[in-house]
PQR file of N, CA, C, O and H, with PARSE charges and radii, in Angstrom:
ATOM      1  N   UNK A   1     -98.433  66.761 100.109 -0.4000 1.5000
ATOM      2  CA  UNK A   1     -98.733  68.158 100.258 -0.0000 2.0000
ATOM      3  C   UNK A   1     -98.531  68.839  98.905  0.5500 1.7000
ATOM      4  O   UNK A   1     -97.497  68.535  98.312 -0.5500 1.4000
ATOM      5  N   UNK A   2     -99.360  69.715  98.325 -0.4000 1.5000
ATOM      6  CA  UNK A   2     -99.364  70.533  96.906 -0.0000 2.0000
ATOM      7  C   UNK A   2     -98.931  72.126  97.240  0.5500 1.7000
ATOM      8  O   UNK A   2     -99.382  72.644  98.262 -0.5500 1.4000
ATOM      9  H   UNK A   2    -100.200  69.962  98.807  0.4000 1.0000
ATOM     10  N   UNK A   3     -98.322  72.648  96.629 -0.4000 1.5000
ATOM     11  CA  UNK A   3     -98.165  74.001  96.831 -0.0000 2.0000
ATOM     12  C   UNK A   3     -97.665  74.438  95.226  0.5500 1.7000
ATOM     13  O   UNK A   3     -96.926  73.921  94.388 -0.5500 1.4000
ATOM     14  H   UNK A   3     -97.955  72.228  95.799  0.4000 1.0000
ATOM     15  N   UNK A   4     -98.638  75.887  95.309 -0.4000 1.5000
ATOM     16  CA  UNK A   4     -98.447  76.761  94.264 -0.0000 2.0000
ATOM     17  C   UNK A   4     -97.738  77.762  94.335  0.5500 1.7000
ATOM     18  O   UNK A   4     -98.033  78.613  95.174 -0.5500 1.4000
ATOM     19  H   UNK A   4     -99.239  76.307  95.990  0.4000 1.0000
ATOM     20  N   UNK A   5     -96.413  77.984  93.336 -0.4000 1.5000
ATOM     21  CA  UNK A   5     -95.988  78.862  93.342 -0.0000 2.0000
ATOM     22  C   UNK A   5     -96.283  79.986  92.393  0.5500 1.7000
ATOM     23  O   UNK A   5     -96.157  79.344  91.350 -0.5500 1.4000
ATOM     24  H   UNK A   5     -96.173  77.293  92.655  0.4000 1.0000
ATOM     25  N   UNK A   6     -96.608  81.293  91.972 -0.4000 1.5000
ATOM     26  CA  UNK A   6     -97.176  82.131  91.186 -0.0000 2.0000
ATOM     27  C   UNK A   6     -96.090  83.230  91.246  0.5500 1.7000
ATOM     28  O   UNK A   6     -95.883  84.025  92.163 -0.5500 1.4000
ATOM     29  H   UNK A   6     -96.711  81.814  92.819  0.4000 1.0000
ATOM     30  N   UNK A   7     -95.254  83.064  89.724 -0.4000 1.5000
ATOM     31  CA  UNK A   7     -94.166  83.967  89.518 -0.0000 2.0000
ATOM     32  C   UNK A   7     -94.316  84.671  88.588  0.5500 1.7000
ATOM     33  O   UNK A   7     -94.849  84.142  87.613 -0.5500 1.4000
ATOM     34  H   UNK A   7     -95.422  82.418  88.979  0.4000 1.0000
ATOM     35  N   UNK A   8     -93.958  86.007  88.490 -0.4000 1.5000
ATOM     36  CA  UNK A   8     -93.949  87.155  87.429 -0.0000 2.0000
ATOM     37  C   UNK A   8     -92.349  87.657  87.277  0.5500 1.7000
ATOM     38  O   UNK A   8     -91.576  88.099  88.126 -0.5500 1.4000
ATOM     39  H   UNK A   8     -93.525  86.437  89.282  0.4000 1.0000
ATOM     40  N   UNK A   9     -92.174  87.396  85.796 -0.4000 1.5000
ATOM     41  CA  UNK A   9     -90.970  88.027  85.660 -0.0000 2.0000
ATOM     42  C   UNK A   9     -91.553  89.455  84.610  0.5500 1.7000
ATOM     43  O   UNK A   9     -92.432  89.614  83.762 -0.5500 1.4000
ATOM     44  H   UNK A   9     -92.802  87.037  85.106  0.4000 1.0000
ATOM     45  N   UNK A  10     -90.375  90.391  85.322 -0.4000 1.5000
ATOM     46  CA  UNK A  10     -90.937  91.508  84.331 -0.0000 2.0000
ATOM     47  C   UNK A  10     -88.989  92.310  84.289  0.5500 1.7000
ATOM     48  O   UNK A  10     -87.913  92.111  84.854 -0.5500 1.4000
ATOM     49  H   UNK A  10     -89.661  90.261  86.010  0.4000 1.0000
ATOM     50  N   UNK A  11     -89.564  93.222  83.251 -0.4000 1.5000
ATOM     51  CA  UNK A  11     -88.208  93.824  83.102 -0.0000 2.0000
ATOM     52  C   UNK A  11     -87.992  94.387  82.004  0.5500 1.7000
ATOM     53  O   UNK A  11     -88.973  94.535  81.274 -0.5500 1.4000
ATOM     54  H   UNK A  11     -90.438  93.384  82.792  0.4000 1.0000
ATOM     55  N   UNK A  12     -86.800  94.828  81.577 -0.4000 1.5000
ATOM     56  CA  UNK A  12     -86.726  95.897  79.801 -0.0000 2.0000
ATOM     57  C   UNK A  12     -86.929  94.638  79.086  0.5500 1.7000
ATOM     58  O   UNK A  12     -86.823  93.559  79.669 -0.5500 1.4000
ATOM     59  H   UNK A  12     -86.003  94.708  82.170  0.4000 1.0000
ATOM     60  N   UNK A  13     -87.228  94.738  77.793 -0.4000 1.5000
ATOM     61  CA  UNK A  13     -87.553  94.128  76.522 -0.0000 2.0000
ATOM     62  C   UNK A  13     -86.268  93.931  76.366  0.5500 1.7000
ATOM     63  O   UNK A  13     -85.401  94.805  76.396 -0.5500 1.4000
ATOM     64  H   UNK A  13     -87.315  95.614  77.319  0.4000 1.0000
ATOM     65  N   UNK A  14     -86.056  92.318  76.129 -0.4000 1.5000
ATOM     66  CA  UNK A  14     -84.774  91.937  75.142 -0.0000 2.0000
ATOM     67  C   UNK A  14     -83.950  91.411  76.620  0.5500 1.7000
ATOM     68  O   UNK A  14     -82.874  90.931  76.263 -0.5500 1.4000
ATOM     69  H   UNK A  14     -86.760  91.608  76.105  0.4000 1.0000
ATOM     70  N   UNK A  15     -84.061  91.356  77.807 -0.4000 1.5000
ATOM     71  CA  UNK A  15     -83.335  91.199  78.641 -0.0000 2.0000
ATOM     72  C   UNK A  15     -83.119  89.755  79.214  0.5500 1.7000
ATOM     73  O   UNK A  15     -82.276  89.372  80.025 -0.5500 1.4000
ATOM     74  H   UNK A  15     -84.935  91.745  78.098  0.4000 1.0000
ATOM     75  N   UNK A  16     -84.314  88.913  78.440 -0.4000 1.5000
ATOM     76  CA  UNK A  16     -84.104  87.510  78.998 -0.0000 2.0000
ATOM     77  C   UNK A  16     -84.939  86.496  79.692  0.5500 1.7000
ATOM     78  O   UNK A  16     -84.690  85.351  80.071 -0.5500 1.4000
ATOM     79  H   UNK A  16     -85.000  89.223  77.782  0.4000 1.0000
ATOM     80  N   UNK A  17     -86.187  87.371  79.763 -0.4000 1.5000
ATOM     81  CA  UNK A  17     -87.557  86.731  80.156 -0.0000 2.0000
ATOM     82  C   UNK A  17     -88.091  85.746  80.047  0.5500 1.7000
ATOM     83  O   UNK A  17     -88.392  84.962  80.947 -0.5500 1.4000
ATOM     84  H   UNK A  17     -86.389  88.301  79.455  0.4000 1.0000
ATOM     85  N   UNK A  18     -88.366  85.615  78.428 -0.4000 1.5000
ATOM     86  CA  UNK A  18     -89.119  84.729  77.719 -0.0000 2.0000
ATOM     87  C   UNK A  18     -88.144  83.077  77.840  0.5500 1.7000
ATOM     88  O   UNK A  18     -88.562  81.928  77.982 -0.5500 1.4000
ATOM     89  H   UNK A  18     -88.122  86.252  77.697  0.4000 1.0000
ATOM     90  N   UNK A  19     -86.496  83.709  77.686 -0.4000 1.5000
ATOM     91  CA  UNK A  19     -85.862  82.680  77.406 -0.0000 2.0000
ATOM     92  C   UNK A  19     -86.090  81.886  78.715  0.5500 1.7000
ATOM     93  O   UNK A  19     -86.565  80.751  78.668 -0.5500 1.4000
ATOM     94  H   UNK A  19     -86.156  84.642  77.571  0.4000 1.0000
ATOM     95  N   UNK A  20     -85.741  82.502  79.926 -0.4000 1.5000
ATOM     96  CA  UNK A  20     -85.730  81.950  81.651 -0.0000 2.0000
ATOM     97  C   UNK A  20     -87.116  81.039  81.684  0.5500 1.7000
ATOM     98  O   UNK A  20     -87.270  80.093  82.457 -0.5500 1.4000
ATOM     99  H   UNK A  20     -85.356  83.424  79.964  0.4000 1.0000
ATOM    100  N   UNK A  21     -88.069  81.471  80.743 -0.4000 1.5000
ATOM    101  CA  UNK A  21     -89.412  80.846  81.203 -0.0000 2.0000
ATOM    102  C   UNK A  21     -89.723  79.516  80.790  0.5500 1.7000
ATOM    103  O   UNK A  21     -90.406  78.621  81.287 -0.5500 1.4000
ATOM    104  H   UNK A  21     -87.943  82.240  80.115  0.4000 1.0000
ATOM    105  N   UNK A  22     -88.727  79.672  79.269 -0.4000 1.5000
ATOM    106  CA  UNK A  22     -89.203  78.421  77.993 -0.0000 2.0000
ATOM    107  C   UNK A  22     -87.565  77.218  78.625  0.5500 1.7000
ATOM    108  O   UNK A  22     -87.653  76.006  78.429 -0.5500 1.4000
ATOM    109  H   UNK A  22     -88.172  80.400  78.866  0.4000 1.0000
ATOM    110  N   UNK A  23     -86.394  77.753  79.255 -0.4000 1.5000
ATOM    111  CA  UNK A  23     -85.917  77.127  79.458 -0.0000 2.0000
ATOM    112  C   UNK A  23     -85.770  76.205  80.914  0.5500 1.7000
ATOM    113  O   UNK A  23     -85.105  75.169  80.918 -0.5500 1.4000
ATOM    114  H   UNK A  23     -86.323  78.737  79.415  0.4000 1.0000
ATOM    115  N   UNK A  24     -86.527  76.751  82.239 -0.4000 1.5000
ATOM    116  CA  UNK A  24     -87.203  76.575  83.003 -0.0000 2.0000
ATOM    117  C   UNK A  24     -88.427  74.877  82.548  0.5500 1.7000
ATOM    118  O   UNK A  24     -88.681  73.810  83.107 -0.5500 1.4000
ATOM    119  H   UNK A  24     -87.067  77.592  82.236  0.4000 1.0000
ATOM    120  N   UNK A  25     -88.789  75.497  81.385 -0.4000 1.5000
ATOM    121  CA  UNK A  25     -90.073  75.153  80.579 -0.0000 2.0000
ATOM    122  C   UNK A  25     -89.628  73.362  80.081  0.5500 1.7000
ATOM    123  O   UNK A  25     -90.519  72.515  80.146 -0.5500 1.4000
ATOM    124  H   UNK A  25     -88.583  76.364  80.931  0.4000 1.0000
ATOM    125  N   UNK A  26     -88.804  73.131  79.807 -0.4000 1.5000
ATOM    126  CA  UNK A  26     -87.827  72.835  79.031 -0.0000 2.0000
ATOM    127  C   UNK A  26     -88.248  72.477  77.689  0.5500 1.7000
ATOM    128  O   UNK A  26     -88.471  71.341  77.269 -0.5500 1.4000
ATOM    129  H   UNK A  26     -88.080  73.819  79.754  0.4000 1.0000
ATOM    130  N   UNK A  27     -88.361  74.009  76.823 -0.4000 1.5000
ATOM    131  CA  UNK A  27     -88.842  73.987  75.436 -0.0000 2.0000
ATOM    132  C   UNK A  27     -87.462  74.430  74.854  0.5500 1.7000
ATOM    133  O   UNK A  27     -86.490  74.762  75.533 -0.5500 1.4000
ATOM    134  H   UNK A  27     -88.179  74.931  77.165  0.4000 1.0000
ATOM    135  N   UNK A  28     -87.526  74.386  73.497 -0.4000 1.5000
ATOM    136  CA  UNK A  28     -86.756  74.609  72.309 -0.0000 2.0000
ATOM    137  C   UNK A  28     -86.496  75.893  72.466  0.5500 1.7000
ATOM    138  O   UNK A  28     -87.498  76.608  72.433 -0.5500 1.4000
ATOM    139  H   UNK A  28     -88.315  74.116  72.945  0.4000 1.0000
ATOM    140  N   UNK A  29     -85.140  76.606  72.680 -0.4000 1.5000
ATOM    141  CA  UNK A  29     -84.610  77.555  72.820 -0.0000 2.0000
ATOM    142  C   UNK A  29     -84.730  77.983  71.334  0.5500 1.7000
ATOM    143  O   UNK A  29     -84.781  77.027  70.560 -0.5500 1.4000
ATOM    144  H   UNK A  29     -84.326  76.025  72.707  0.4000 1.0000
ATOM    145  N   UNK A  30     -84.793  79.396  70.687 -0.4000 1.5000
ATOM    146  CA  UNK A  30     -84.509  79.793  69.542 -0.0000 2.0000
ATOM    147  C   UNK A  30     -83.654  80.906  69.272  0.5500 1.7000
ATOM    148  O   UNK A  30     -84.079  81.799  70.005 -0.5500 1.4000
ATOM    149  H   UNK A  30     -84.752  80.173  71.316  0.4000 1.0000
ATOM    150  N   UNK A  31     -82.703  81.332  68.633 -0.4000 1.5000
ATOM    151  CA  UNK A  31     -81.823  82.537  68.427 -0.0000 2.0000
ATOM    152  C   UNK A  31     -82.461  83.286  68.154  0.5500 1.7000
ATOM    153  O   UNK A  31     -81.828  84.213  68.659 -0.5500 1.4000
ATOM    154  H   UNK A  31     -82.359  80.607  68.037  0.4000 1.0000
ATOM    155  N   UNK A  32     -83.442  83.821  67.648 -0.4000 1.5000
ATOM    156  CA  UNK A  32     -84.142  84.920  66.912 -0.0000 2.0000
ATOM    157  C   UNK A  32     -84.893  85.591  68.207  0.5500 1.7000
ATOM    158  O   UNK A  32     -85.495  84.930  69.054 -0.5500 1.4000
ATOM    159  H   UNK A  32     -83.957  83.067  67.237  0.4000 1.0000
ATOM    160  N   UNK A  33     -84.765  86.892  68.215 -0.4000 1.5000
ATOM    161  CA  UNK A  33     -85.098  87.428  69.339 -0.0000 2.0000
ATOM    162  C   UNK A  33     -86.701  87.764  68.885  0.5500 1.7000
ATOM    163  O   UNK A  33     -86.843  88.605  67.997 -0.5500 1.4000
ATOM    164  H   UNK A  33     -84.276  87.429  67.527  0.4000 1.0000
ATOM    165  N   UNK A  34     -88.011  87.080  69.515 -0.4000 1.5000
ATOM    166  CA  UNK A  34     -89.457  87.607  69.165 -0.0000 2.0000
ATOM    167  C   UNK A  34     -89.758  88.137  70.271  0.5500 1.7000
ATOM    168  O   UNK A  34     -89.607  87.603  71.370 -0.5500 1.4000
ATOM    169  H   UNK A  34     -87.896  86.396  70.236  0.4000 1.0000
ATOM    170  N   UNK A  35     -90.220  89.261  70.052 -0.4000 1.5000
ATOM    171  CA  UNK A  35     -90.765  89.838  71.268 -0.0000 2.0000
ATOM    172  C   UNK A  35     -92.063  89.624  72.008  0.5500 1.7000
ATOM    173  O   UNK A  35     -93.025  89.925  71.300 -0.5500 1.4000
ATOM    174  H   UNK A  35     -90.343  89.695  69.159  0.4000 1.0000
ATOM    175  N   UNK A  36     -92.418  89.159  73.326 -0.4000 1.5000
ATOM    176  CA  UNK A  36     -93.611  89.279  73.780 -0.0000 2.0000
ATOM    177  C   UNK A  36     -94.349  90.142  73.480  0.5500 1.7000
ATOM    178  O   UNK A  36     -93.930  91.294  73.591 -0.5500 1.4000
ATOM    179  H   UNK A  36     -91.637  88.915  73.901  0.4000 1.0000
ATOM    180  N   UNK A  37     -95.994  89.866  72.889 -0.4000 1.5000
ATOM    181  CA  UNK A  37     -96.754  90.589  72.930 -0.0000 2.0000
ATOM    182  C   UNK A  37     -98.348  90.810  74.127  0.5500 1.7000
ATOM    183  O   UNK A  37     -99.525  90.453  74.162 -0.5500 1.4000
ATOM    184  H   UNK A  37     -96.334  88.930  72.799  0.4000 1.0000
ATOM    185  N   UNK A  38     -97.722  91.330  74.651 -0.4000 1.5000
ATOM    186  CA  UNK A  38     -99.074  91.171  76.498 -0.0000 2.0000
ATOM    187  C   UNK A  38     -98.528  90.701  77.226  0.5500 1.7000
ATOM    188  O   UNK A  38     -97.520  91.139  77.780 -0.5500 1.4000
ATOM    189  H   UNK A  38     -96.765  91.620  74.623  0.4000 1.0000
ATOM    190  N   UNK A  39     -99.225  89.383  77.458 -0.4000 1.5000
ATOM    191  CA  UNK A  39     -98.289  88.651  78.540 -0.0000 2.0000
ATOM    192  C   UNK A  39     -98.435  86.971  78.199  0.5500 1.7000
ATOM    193  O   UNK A  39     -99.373  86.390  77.653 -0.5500 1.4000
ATOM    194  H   UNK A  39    -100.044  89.028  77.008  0.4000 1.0000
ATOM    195  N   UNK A  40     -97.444  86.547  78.609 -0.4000 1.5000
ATOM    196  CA  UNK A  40     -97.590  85.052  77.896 -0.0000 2.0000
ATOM    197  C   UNK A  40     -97.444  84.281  79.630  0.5500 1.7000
ATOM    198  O   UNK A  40     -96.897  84.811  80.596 -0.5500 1.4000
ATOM    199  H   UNK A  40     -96.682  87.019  79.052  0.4000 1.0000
ATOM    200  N   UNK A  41     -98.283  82.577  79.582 -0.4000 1.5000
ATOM    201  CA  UNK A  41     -97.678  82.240  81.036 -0.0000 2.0000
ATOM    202  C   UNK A  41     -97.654  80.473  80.458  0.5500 1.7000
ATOM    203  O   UNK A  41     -98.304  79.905  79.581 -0.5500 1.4000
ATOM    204  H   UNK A  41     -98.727  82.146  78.797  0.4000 1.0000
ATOM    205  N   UNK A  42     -96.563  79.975  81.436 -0.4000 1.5000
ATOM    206  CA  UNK A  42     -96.890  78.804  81.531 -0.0000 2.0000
ATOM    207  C   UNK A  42     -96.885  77.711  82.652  0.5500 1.7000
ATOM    208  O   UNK A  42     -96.405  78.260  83.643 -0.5500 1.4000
ATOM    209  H   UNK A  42     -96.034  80.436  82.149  0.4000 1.0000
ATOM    210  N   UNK A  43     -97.128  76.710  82.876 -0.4000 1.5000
ATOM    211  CA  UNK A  43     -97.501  76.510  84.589 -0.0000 2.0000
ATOM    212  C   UNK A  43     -96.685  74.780  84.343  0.5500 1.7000
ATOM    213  O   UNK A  43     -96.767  74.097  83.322 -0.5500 1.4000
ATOM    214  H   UNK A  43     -97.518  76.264  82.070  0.4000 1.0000
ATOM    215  N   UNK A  44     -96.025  74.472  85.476 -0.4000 1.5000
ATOM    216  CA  UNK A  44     -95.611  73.357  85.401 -0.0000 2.0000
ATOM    217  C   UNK A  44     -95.559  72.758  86.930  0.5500 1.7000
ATOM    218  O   UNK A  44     -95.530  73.486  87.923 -0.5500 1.4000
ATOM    219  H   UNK A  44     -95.959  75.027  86.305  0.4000 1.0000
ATOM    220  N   UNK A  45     -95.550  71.125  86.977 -0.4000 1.5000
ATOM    221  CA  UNK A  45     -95.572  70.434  88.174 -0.0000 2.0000
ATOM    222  C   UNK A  45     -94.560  69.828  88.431  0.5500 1.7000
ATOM    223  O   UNK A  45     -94.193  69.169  87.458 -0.5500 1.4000
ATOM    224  H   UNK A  45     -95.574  70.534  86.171  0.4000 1.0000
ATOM    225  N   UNK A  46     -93.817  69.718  89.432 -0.4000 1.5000
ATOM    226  CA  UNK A  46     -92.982  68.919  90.070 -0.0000 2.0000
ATOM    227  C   UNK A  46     -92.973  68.046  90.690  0.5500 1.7000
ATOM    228  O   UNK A  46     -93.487  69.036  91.210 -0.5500 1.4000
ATOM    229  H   UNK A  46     -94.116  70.253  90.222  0.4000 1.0000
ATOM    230  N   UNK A  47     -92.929  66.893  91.430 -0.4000 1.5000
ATOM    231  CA  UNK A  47     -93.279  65.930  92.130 -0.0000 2.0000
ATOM    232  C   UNK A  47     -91.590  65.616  92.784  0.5500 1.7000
ATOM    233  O   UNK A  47     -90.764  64.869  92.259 -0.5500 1.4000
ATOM    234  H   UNK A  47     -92.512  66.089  91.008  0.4000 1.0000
ATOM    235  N   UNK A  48     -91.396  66.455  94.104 -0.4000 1.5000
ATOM    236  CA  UNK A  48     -90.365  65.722  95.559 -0.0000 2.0000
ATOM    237  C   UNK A  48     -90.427  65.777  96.617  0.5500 1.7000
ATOM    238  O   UNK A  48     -90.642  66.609  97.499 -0.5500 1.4000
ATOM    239  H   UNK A  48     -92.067  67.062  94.530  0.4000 1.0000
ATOM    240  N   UNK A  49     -90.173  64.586  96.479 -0.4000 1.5000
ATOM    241  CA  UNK A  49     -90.572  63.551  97.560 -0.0000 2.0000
ATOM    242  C   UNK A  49     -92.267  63.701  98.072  0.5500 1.7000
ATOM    243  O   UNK A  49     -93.086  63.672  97.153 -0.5500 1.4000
ATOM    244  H   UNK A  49     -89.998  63.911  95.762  0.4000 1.0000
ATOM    245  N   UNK A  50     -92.515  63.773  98.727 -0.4000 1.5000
ATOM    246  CA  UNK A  50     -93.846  63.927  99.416 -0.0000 2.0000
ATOM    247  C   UNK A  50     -94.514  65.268  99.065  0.5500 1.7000
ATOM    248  O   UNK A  50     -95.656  65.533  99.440 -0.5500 1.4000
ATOM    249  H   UNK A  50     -91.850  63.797  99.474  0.4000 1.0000
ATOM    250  N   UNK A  51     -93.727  66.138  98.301 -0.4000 1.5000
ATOM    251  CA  UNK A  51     -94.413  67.908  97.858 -0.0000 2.0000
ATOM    252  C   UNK A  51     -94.723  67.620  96.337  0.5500 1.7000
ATOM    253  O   UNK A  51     -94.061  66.770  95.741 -0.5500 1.4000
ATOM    254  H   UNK A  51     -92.800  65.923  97.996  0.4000 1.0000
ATOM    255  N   UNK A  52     -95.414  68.106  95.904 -0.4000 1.5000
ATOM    256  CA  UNK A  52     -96.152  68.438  94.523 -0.0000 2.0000
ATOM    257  C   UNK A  52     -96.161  70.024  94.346  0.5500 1.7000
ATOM    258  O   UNK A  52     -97.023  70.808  94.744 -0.5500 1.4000
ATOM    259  H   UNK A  52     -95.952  68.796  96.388  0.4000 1.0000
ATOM    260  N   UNK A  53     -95.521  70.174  93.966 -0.4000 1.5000
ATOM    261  CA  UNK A  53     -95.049  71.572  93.408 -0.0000 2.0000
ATOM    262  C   UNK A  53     -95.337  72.330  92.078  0.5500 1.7000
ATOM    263  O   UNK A  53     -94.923  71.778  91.058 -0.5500 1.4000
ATOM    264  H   UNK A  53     -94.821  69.537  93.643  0.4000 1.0000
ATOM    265  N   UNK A  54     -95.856  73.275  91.974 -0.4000 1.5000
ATOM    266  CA  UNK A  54     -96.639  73.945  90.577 -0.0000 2.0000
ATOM    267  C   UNK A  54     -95.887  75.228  90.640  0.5500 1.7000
ATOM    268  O   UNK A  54     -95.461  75.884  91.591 -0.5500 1.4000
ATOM    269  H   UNK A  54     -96.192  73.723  92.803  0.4000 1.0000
ATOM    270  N   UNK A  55     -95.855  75.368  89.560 -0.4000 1.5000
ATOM    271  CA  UNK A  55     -95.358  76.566  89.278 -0.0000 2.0000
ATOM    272  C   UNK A  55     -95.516  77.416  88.321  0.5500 1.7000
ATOM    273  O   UNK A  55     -94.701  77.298  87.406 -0.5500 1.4000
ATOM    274  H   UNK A  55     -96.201  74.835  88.788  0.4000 1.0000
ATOM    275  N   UNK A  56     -96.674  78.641  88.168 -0.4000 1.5000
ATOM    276  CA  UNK A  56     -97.447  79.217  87.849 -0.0000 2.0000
ATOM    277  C   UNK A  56     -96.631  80.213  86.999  0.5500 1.7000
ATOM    278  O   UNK A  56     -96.267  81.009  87.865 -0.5500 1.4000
ATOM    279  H   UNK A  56     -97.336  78.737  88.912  0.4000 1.0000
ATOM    280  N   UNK A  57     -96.059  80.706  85.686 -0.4000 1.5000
ATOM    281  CA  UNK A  57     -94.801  81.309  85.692 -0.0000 2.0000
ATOM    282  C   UNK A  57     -95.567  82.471  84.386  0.5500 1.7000
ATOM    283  O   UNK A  57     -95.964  82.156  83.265 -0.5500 1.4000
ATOM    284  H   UNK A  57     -96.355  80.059  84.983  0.4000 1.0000
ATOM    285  N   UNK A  58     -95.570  83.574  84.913 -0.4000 1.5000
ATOM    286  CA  UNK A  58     -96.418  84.992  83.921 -0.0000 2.0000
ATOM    287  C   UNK A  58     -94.594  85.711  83.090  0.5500 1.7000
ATOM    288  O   UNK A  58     -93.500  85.928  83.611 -0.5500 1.4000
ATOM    289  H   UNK A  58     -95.247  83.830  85.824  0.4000 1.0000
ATOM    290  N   UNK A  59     -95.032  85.838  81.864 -0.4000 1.5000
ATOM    291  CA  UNK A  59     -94.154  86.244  81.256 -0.0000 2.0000
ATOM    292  C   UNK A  59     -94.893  88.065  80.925  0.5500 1.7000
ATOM    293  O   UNK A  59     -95.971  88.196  80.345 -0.5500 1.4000
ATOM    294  H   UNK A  59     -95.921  85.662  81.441  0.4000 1.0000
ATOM    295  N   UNK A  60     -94.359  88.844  81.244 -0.4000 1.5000
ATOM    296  CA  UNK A  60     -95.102  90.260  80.917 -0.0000 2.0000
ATOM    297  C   UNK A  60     -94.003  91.109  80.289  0.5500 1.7000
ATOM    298  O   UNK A  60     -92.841  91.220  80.682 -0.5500 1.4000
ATOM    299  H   UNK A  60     -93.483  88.737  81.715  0.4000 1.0000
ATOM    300  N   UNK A  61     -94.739  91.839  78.968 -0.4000 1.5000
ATOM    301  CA  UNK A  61     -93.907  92.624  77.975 -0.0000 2.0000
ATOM    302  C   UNK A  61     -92.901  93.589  78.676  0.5500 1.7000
ATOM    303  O   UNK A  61     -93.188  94.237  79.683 -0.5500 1.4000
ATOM    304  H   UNK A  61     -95.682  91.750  78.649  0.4000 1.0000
ATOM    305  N   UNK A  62     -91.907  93.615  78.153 -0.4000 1.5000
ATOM    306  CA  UNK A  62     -91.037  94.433  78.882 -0.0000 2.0000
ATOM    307  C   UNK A  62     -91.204  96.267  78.075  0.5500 1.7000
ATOM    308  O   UNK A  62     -90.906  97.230  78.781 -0.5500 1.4000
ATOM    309  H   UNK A  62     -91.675  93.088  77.335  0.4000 1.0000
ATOM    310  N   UNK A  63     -91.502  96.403  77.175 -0.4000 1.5000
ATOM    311  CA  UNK A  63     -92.268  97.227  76.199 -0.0000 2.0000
ATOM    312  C   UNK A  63     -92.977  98.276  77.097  0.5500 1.7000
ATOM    313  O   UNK A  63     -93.954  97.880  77.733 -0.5500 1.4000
ATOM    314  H   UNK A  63     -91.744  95.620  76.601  0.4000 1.0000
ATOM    315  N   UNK A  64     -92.462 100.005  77.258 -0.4000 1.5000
ATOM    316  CA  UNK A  64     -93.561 100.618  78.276 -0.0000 2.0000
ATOM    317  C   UNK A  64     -94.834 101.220  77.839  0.5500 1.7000
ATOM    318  O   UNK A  64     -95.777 101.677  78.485 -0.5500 1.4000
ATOM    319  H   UNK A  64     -91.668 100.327  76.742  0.4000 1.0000
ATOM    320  N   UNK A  65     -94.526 101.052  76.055 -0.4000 1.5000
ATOM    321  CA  UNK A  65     -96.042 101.256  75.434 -0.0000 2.0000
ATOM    322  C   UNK A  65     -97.252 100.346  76.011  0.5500 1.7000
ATOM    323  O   UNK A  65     -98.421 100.733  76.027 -0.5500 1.4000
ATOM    324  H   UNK A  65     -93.760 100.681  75.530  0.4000 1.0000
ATOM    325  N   UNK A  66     -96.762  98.934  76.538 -0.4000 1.5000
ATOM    326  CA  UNK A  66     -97.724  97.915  76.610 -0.0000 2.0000
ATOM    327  C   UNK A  66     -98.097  98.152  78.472  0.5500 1.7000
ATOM    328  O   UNK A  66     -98.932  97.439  79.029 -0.5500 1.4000
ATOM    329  H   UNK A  66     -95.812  98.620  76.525  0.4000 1.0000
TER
END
């Protein structure tokens, strides 16, 4: 069985977004705080037991100009 999950994190700028997404992600954490510009996403699969699991993950600027 496959199922998609489709998540949006949103929230103030600087609060922890990007990091939850890339470490989730399991990418290279960095100290330097860069700020999202728009919206960034990235999608990943799981495989347990008998479920196939995706997970659709939208990163959106926390910025209220944007």
């Amino acid at each position: 069985m496959s199922l998609v999950f489709k998540i949006v994190l949103i929230g103030d700028g600087g609060c922890g977004k990007t990091t939850l997404r890339l470490r989730f992600m399991g990418e290279h954490l960095s100290t330097r705080y860069i700020p999202t510009i728009g919206a960034d996403f990235s999608a990943k699969t799981l495989e347990i037991g008998s479920y196939k699991l995706k997970f659709v993950i939208w990163d959106l600027v926390g910025q209220p100009r944007f």
